[in-house]
C-alpha atoms as one frame of an Amber mdcrd trajectory, in Angstrom:
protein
   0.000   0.000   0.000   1.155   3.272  -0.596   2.315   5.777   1.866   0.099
   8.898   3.051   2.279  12.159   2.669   1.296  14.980   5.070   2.038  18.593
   3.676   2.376  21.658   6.103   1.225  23.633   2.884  -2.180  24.917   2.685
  -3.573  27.769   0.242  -3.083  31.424   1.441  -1.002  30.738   4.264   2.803
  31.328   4.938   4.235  27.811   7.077   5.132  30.477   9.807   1.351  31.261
  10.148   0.572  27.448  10.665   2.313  27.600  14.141  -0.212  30.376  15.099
  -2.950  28.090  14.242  -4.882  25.540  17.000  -5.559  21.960  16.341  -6.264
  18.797  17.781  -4.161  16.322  18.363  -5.419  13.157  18.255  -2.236  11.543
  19.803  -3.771   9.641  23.030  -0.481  10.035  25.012  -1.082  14.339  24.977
  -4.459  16.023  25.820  -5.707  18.728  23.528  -7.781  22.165  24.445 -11.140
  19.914  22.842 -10.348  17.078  25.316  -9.610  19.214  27.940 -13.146  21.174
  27.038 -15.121  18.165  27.158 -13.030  16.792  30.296 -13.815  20.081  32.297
 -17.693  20.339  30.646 -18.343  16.579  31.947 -16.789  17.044  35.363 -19.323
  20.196  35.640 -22.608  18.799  34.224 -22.560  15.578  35.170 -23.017  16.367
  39.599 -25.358  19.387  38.516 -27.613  16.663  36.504 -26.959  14.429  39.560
 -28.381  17.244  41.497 -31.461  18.159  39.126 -31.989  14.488  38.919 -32.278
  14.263  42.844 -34.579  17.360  43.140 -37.265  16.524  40.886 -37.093  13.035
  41.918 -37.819  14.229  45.645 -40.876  16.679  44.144 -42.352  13.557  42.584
 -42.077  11.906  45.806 -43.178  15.020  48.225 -46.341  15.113  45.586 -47.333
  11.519  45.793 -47.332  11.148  49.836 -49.562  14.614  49.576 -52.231  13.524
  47.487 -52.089  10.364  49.697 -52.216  11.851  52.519 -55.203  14.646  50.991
 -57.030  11.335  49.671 -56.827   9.442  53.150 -58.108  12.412  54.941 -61.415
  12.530  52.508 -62.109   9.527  53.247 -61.267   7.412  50.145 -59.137   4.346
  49.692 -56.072   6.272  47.804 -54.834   3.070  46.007 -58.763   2.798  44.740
 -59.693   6.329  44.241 -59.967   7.139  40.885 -62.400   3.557  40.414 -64.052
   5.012  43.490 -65.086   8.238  41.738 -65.833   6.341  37.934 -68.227   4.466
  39.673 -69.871   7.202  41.769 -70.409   9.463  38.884 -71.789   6.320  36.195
 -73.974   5.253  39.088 -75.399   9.267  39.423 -78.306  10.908  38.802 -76.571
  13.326  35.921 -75.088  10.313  33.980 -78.518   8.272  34.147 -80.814   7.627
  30.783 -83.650  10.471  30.867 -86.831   8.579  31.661 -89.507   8.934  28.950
 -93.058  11.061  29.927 -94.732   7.618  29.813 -92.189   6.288  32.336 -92.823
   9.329  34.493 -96.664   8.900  34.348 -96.769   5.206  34.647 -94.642   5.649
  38.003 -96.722   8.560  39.629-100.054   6.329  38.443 -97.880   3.407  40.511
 -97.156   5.879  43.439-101.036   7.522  43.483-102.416   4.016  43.569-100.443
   2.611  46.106-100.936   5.781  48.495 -97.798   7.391  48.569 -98.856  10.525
  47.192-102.073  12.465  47.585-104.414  13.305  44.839-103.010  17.253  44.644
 -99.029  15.532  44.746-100.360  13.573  41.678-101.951  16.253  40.118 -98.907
  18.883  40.159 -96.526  16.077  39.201 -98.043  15.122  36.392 -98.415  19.082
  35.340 -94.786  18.920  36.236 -94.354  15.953  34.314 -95.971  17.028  31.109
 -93.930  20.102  31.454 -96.811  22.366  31.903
């Protein structure tokens, strides 16, 4: 194989400017400025991510025993709450089929003949009733 020839000579530029110039040196037995950089920008970032890290991992913490502790104090089962509160609001009155005006009338009829309302209760709920 043929030999690769390095030239000092580059376009525009005297060989005494070269010496002015910076470059890496990619010989591993001498550290370069870039290594040096990257040596000093590691050494920096990684115990301030250590310490970010630690922070927010303590805020995630703090917020979970809070909402456990808020949940436990009104009165729910925190490790069940949110199935708790599904089931409340499917079994409410707002989340309930409307009842049809038949279905209305047929159950005052039921609770007129069985005595649980007076004539006048029947009367104003079935005004009520047939929205009038």
């Amino acid at each position: 194989m043929g030999e690769i020839e390095y030239s000092e000579e580059i376009s525009g530029l005297a060989p005494e400017d070269l010496a002015e110039l910076d470059y890496v040196d990619l010989d591993p037995g001498t550290s370069s400025s870039l290594f040096d950089t990257v040596d000093t920008m590691f050494s920096f970032s990684l115990p301030l991510f250590s310490v970010l890290f630690i922070a927010f991992a303590g805020l995630i913490i703090f917020v979970i025993v809070r909402n456990f502790r808020k949940a436990k104090s009104a009165g729910f089962d925190p490790l069940t709450m949110e199935t708790d509160l599904m089931a409340r609001a499917a079994n409410s009155a707002l989340l309930a089929p409307k009842k049809s005006i038949e279905d209305k009338l047929s159950e005052l009829d039921s609770l007129h003949s069985r005595g649980v309302i007076t004539r006048d209760e029947y009367l104003q709920a079935r005004r009520d009733a047939l929205g009038g």
